[in-house]
Every structure is written in C-alpha cells, then in structure tokens.
N, C-alpha and C positions, 0 to 999 in steps of 0.2 A: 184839464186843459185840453184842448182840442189842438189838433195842427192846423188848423188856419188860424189858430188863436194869433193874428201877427203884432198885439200888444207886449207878448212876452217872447220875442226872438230874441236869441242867442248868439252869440258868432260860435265859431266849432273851434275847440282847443286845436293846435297847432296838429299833433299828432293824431288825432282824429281825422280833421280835413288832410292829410298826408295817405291815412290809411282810405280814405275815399275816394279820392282822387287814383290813386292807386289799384283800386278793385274797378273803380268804371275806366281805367285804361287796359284793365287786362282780364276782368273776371266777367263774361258772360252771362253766366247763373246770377253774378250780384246788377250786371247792369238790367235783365230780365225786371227784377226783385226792386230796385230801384224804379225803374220805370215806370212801375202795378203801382207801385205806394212808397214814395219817398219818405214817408214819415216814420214807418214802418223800418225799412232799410236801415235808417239811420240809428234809429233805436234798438235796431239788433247789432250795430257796431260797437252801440255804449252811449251813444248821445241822450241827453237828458231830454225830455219832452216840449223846454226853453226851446232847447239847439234844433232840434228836429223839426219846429216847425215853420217849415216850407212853402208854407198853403198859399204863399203869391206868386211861387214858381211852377206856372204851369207845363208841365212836359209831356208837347206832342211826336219829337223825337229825339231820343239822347245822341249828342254828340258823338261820333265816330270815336272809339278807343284810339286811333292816330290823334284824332283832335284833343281828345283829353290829355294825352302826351304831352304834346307839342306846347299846349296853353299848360300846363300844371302850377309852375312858380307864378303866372298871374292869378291862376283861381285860387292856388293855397294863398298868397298877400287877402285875396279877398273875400272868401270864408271865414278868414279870424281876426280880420278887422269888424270893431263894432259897427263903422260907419256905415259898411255896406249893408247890416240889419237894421240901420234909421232911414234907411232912403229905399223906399220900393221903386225907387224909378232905374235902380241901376241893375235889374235884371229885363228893364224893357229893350225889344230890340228896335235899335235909331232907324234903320230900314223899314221897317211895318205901320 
C-alpha cells in the first residue's frame, strides 16, 4: 500500500495522535522528520501503513509548535475520528 493510497485511511488511535501532536509541539528533529515525509514519521511512531497515509495532506509549512499547542484537543478530536478520514475536504483551507 502506498501513502497516497487515500482508499484505506485510518484515523490514529487515541494515544498515538496524543504522542504526535506532542512531538510537533515540542520536538524539532521529529517536526524536521515529519515535514520530509509524513508517512514515514508516522510509521516510525507505530502507526500502521492504514493510519499513516497522509498523501492529501499536503505540507508546505508545519504549524508553529505554539500553534500545535494551542489547537491540540481540536486536532486530537480530529485525528481519531473516522469522519475526518471520509471527507478530504476538511483538510482544505476555506481562505485559499
């Protein structure tokens, strides 16, 4: 399976999206790492190849570790809900 495979996305266990959210508010090496290859990242956290792929979230720059702070309890609700892996449209941004 590929990471753009977006037939078979996943949402991320609870504890996973906690432990991710948590390394791009504060780990520089993992938001680097992240950045290069989301898919990659995630899968060296433990996420299954399902979970990890990403391939409709394009990342031309990650959020500010304040910003992943400050939003965290909205993005963990929305990492491991299914719904947000049925709709590509709610990673588009309403402004662009």
């Amino acid at each position: 399976m590929s990471p753009s495979d977006s037939s078979a996305k996943a949402p991320l266990p609870p504890a996973l999206a906690a432990k991710l959210l948590d390394l791009l508010a504060t780990d520089d090496a993992f938001r680097q790492q992240f950045a290069a290859d989301p898919h990659a990242a995630l899968v060296a956290l433990g996420a299954t190849d399902a979970q990890a792929a990403v391939g409709c979230v394009a990342i031309d720059q990650l959020a500010t570790p304040a910003q992943f702070a400050a939003a965290r309890d909205v993005l963990l609700n929305h990492l491991t809900e299914v719904a947000a892996f049925n709709n590509p449209f709610c990673f588009v941004n309403a402004k662009a």
